[in-house]
N, C-alpha and C positions, 0 to 999 in steps of 0.2 A: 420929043416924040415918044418917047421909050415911058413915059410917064404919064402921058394921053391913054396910050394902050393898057398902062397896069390898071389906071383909072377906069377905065371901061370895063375891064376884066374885071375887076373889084364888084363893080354897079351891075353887071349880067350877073355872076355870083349869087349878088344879095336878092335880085330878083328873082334867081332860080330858087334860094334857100326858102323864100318870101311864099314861092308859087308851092313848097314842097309842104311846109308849114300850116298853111289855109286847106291846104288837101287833105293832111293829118286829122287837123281839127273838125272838116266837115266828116270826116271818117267816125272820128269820135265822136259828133253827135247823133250821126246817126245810129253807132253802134248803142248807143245811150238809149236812144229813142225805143228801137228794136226792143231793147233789154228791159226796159220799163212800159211798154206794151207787151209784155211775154211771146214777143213771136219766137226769142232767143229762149230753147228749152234743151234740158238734154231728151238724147233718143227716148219715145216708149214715157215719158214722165212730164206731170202737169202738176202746178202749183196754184189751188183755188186759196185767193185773199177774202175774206170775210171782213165785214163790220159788226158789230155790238150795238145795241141801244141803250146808251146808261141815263139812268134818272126817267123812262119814260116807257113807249112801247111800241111796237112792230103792228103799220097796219100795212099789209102788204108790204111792201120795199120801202114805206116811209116810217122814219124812225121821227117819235112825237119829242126826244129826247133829247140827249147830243151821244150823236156817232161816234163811236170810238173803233181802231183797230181793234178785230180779234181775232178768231184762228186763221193757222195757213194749213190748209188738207193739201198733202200730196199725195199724185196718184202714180203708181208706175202699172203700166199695160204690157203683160206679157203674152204675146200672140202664142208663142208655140207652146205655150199651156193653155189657154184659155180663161188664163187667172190675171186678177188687177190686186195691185197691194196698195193698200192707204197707211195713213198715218198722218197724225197730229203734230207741225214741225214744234218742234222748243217742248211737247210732252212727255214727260216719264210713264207712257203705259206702250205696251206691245204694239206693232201692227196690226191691221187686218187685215183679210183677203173676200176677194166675190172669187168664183168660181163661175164655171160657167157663162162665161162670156163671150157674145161676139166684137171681137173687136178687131178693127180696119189698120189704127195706129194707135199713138199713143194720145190721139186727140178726137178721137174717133172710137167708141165702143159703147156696150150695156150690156148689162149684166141680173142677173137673175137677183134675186134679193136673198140673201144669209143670215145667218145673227148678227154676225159684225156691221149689219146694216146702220142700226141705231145710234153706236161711235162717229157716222161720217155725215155728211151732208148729200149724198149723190148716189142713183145707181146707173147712171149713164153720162157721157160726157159727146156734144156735137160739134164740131171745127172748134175744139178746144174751151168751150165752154161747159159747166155744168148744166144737166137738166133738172129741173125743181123734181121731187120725188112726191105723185098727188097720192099716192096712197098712204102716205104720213109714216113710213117706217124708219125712213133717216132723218137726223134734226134740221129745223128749219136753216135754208139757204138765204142766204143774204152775203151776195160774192160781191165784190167792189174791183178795181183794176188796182192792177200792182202800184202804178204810181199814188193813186189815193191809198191804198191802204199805206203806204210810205208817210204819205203828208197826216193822214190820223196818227199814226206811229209817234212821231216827232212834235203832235201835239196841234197842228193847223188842224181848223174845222174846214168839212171838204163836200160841204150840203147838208142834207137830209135823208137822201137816198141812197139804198145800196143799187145796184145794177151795175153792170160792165158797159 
């Protein structure tokens, strides 16, 4: 009897351990998912992925080429100034700033146009997305999602198109 019981005790255990495990991992992919959709951001700051057109060329969002990663513009949005700071991640040159903006959050704003316009890609950002800039004073946009910009990075071809 006494050995019935440890056996069972044993078998609930592993089942509990089993049920804690699976719960982990659905955590973890989620978290993954999240994180690689960029819904996972810090406060106030957004990270737009770009592609490149190497060997060819941009007619609209299709690249005639083969797409490669290229830059990642960060943005951070600071409301109680009414200023956005950018910057080129992994470049050796200063930030920028707009001035003059209204902005909601940090996924949510627009801003007036400055010199540092021409350095970025964007003068306005909508539920986290960049806005194409039609008056041509920032460089052209071609934002791709974080996970493709991963899979260009690491050398997988990941279409032809830039778009989120």
């Amino acid at each position: 009897m006494w050995q019935r019981s440890l056996g069972t005790k044993l078998l609930e255990s592993a089942v509990v351990i089993r049920i804690w495990l699976a719960s982990l991992a659905v955590l973890a992919a989620l978290g993954v998912m999240l994180w690689a959709d960029d819904v996972i951001t810090l406060q106030g700051e957004r990270t737009v992925y770009t592609a490149g057109c190497q060997q060819g060329a941009w007619t609209g969002q299709r690249c005639s080429g083969k797409l490669i990663a290229a830059e990642r513009y960060r943005f951070r949005a600071l409301k109680a100034r009414r200023e956005v700071l950018f910057w080129t991640v992994g470049v050796d040159e200063p930030s920028g700033r707009y001035t003059d903006c209204q902005i909601q959050d940090g996924r949510n704003w627009s801003c007036k146009p400055s010199a540092d316009a021409a350095r970025t890609i964007t003068l306005a950002m909508v539920r986290g997305q960049p806005v194409a800039d039609a008056g041509g004073l920032t460089r052209p946009l071609h934002a791709v999602a974080k996970w493709r910009w991963w899979l260009l990075q690491w050398g997988f071809q990941a279409g032809s198109e830039a778009g989120t």
